[in-house]
C-alpha positions as a printed NumPy array, in Angstrom:
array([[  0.   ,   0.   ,   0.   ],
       [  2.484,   2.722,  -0.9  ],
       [  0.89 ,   6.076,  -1.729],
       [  2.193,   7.228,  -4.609],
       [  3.192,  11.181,  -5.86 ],
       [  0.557,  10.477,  -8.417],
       [ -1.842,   9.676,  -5.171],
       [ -0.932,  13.013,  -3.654],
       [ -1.184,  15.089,  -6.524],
       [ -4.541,  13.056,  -7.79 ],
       [ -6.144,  13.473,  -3.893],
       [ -5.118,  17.608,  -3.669],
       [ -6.538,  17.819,  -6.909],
       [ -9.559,  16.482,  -6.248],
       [-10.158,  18.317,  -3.435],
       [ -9.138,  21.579,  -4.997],
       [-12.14 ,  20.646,  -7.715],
       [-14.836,  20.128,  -5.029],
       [-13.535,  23.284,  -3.51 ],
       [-14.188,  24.886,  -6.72 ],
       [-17.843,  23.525,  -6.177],
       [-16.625,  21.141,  -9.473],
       [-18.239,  17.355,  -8.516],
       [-16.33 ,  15.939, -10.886],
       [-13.188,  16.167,  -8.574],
       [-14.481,  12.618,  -7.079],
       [-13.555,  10.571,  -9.996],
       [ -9.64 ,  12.163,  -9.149],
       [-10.164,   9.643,  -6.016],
       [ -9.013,   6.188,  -5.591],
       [-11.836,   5.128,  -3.835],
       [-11.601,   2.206,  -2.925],
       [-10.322,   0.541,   0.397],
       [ -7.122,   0.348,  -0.278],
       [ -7.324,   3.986,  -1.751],
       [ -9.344,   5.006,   1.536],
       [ -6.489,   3.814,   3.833],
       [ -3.929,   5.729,   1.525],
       [ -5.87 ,   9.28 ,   1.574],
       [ -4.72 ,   9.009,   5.588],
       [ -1.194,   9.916,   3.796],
       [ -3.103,  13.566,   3.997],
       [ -2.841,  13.635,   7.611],
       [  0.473,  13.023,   7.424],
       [  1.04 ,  15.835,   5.066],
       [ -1.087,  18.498,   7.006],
       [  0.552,  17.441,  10.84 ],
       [  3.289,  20.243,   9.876],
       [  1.083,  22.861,   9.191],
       [ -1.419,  22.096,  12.289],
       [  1.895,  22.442,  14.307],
       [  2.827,  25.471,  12.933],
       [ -0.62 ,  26.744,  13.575],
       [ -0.029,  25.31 ,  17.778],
       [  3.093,  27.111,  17.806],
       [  1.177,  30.823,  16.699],
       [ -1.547,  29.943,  19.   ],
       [  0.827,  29.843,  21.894],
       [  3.247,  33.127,  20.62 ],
       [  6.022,  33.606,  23.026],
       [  5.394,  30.317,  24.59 ],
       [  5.823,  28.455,  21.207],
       [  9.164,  26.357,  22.374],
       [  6.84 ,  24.682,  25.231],
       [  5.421,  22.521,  22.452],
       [  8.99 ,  21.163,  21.921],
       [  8.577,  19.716,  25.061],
       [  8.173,  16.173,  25.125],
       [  4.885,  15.974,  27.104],
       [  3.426,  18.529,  25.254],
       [  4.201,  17.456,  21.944],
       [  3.402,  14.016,  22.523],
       [ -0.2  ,  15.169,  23.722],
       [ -1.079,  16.876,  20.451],
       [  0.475,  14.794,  18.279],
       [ -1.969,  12.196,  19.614],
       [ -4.26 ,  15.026,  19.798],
       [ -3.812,  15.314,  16.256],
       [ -4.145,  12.03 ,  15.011],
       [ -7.481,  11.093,  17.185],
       [ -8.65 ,  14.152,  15.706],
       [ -8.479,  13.549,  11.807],
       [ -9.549,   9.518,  12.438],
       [-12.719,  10.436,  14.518],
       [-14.642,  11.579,  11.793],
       [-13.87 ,   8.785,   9.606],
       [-14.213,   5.949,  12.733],
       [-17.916,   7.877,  12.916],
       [-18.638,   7.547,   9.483],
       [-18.307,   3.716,   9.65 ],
       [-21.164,   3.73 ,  11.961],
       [-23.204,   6.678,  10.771],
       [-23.135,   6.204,   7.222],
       [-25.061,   2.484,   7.126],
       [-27.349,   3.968,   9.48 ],
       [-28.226,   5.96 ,   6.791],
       [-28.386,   3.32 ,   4.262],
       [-24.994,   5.158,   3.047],
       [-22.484,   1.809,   3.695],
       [-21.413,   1.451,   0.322],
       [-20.165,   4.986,   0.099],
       [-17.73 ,   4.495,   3.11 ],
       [-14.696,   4.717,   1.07 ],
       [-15.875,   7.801,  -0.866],
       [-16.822,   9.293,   1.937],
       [-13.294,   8.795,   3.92 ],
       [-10.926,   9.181,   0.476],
       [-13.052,  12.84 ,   0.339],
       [-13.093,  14.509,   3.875],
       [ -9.458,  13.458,   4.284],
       [ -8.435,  15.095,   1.244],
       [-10.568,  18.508,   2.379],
       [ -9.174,  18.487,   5.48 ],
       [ -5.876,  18.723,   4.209],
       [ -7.029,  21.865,   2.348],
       [ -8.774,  22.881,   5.232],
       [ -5.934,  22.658,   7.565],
       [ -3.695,  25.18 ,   4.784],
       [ -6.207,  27.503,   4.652],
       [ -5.949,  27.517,   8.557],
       [ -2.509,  27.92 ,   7.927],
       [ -2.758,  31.087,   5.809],
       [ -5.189,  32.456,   7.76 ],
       [ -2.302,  32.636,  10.542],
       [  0.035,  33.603,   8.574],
       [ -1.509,  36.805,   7.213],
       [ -2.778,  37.126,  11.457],
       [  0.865,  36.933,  12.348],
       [  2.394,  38.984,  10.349],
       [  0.005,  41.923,  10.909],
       [ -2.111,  42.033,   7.795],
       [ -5.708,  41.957,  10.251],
       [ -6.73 ,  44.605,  12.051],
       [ -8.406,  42.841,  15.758],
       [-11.76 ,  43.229,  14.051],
       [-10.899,  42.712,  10.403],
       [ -8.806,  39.414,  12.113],
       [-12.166,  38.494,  13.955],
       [-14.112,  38.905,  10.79 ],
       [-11.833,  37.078,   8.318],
       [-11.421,  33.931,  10.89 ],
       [-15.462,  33.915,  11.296],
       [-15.388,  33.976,   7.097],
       [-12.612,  31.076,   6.998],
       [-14.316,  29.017,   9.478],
       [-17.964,  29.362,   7.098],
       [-16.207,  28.574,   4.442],
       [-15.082,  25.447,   5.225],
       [-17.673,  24.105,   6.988],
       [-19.775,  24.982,   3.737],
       [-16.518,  23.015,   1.915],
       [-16.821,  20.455,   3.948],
       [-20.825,  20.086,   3.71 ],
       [-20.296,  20.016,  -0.009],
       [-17.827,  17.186,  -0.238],
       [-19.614,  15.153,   2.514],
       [-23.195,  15.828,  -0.225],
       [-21.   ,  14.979,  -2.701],
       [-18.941,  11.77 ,  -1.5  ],
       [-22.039,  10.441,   0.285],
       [-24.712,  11.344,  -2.011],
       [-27.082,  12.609,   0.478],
       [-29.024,  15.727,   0.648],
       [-28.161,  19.172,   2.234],
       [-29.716,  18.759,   5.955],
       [-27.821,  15.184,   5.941],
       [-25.157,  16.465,   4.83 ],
       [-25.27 ,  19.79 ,   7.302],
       [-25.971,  17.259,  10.528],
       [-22.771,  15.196,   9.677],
       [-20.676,  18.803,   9.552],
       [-21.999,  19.485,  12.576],
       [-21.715,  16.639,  13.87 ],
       [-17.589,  16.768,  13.09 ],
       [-17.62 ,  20.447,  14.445],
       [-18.84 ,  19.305,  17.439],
       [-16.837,  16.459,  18.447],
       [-13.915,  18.412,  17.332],
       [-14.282,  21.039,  19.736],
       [-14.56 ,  18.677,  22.178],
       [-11.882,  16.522,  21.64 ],
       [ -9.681,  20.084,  20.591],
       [-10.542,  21.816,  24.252],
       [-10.066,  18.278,  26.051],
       [ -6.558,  17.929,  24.107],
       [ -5.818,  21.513,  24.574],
       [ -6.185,  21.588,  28.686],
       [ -3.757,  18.608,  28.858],
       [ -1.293,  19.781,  26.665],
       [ -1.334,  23.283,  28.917],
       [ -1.217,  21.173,  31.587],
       [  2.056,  19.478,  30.749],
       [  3.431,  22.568,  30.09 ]])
């Protein structure tokens, strides 16, 4: 099961499409099981950029992070983060007589969260280095965070084949476990600092 460049470049590409609101992008997926387990390579590929993001969050207490406790705790933070949605789906998505569209379904959302997590990462970037005003900051993160929650209802619609309210409930669904699992993860990391 080696993922490929061609995997990479076929999975950000597809995503990029569906971003563009283009369907089409799905048939840039290898989506089947095997190409489900290798669109986890995306996780892989956006754990820099989530750290980079932890390390803003924190300014001048960035080098904690290095720490081994610390690091440790969102790295595993991390990675129970991007596989919760997908270990849901497994259960959710025959519930909803969606089974068969498992591997679309997973191949998808961890392609857009890759996106997702770089347009996080820009977002900081431009933050960081001054280009937001405190209210124009407040408004563009409010606009950021829309946006890809209306990406991420999209390729959910799309990869599932279900209609908007399903699609809105499993968003929201994500959103909120996230938090959760985000704050819980986020008071034991400051803990072991």
């Amino acid at each position: 099961m080696a993922v490929s460049s061609g995997d990479i470049i076929r999975g950000v590409w597809g995503a990029w499409r569906l971003a563009r609101r283009d369907t089409s992008g799905m048939a840039m997926f290898d989506v089947s099981p095997d190409g489900a387990a290798k669109s986890f390579v995306a996780a892989v590929l956006a754990f820099p950029p989530y750290m980079v993001i932890q390390a803003f969050l924190l300014s001048e207490k960035w080098p904690l992070l290095l720490q081994p406790g610390p690091l440790l705790i969102e790295t595993l933070g991390f990675i129970a983060g991007w596989a919760l949605m997908p270990a849901a789906m497994t259960w959710i998505l025959p519930q909803l007589n969606r089974g068969p569209r498992l591997s679309q379904a997973i191949v998808a959302y961890n392609w857009a969260l890759l996106l997702i997590t770089l347009v996080q990462l820009l977002l900081t970037l431009l933050t960081v280095a001054g280009l937001f005003p405190s209210v124009l900051g407040l408004i563009a993160s409010v606009a950021v965070a829309v946006a890809c929650y209306l990406y991420e209802g999209f390729v959910l619609r799309t990869a599932v084949e279900v209609d908007v309210p399903i699609a809105a409930g499993l968003v929201v669904f994500d959103a909120v476990l996230s938090y959760l699992l985000g704050t819980w993860v986020d008071v034991i990391a400051q803990a072991a600092m």
